[in-house]
C-alpha positions in Angstrom: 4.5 25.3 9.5 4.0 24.2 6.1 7.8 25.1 5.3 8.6 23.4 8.2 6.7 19.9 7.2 8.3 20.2 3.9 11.9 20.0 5.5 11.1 17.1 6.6 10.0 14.7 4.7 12.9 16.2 2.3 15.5 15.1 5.3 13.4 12.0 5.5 13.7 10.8 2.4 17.2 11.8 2.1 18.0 9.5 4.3 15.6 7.0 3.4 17.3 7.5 0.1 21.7 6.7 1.7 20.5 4.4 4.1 19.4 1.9 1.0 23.2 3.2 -0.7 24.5 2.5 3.1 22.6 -0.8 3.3 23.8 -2.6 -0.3 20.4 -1.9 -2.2 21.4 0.7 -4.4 24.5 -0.7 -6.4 25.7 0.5 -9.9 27.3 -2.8 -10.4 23.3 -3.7 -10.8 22.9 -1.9 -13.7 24.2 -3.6 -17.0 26.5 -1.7 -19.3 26.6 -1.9 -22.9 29.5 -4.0 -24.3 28.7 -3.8 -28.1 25.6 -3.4 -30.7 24.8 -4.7 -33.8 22.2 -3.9 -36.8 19.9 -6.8 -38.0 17.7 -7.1 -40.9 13.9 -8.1 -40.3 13.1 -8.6 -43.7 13.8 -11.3 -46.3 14.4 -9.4 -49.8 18.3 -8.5 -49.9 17.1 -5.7 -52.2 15.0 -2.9 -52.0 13.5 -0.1 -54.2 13.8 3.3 -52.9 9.9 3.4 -52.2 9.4 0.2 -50.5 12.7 0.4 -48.3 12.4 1.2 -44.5 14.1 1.9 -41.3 11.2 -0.7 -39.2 13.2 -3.5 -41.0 16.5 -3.5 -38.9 17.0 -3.4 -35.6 19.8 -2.8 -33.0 20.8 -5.7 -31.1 22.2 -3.9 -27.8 24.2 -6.5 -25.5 25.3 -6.2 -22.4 28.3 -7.3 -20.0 25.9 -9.5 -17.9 25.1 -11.4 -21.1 22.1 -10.0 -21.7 20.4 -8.6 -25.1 17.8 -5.6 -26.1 16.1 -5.2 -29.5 16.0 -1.7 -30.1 14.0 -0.3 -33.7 16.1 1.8 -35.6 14.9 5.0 -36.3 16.4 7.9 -38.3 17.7 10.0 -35.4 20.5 7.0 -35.2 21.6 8.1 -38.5 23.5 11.0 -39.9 21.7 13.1 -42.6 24.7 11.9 -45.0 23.8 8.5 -44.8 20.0 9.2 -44.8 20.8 11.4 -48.2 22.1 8.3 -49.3 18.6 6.2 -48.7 17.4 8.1 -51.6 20.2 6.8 -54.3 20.1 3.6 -56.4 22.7 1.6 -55.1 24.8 -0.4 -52.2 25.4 2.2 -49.4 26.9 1.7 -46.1 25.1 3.1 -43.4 26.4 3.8 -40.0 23.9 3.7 -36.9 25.1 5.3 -33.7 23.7 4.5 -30.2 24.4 5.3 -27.0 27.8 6.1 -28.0 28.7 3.0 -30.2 28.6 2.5 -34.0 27.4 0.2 -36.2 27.0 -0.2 -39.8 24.9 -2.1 -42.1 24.8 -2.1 -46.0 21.5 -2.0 -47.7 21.0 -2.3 -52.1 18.4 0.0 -53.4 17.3 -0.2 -56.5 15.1 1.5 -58.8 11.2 2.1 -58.3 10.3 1.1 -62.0 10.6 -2.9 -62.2 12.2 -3.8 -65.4 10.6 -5.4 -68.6 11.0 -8.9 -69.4 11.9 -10.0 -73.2 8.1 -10.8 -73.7 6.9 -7.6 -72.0 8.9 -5.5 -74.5 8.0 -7.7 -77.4 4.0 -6.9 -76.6 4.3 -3.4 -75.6 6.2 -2.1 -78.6 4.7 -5.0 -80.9 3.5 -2.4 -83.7 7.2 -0.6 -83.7 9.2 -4.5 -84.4 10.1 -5.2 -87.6 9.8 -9.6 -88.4 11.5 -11.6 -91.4 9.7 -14.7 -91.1 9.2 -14.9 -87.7 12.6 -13.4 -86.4 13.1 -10.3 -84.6 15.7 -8.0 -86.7 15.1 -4.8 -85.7 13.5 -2.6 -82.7 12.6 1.1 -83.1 11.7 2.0 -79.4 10.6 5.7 -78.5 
């Protein structure tokens, strides 16, 4: 019996299921389809250092062939381990992002972790190693 009141409410929804297709409210033509993506930047520096830089920062823009648009967060599974190697390099990379079967690319300028020195910086952190003749810098012995 139990097999039996199984069967049916499989049948029934079955046909619940190609009377809606039969009726016009299933249609694929319903569901958008991607027509192109592209990568945008959240942030405002154009560079980065290797430490501070992150994926969170761009986003895919997905859009659609009814005109719409979807934000989508980029994460590293968009990315191949080549150009996630390269996320770990001082430099200007190009980094492609796949999704849903398209590409995209996006450059990004790392730079290094250690910020460098100003002119004054230098002059007070190796003050006792500079050598002055009357008041002008002529030489600089640096470890």
């Amino acid at each position: 019996m139990r097999k039996f009141l199984i069967f049916i409410m499989i049948m029934f929804y079955s046909l619940t299921l190609s009377a809606c297709d039969q009726f016009g409210l299933i249609e694929e033509s319903d569901i958008p389809i991607i027509e192109s993506i592209e990568v945008m930047y959240l942030g405002t520096d154009t560079l980065s250092t290797i430490d501070d830089f992150s994926l969170d920062l761009y986003q895919i823009v997905v859009s659609f062939d009814d005109g719409s648009t979807k934000n989508v967060i980029l994460n590293d599974t968009m990315i191949s381990s080549s150009d996630l190697d390269k996320l770990g390099d001082i430099g200007v990379h190009q980094i492609e992002v796949f999704y849903e079967g398209f590409r995209a690319s996006f450059e990004v300028h790392l730079i290094s972790n250690e910020v460098p020195l100003t002119d004054l910086e230098i002059v007070e952190k190796y003050k006792s190693k500079l050598t002055l003749v009357t008041d002008t810098l002529v030489d600089i012995v640096l470890p």
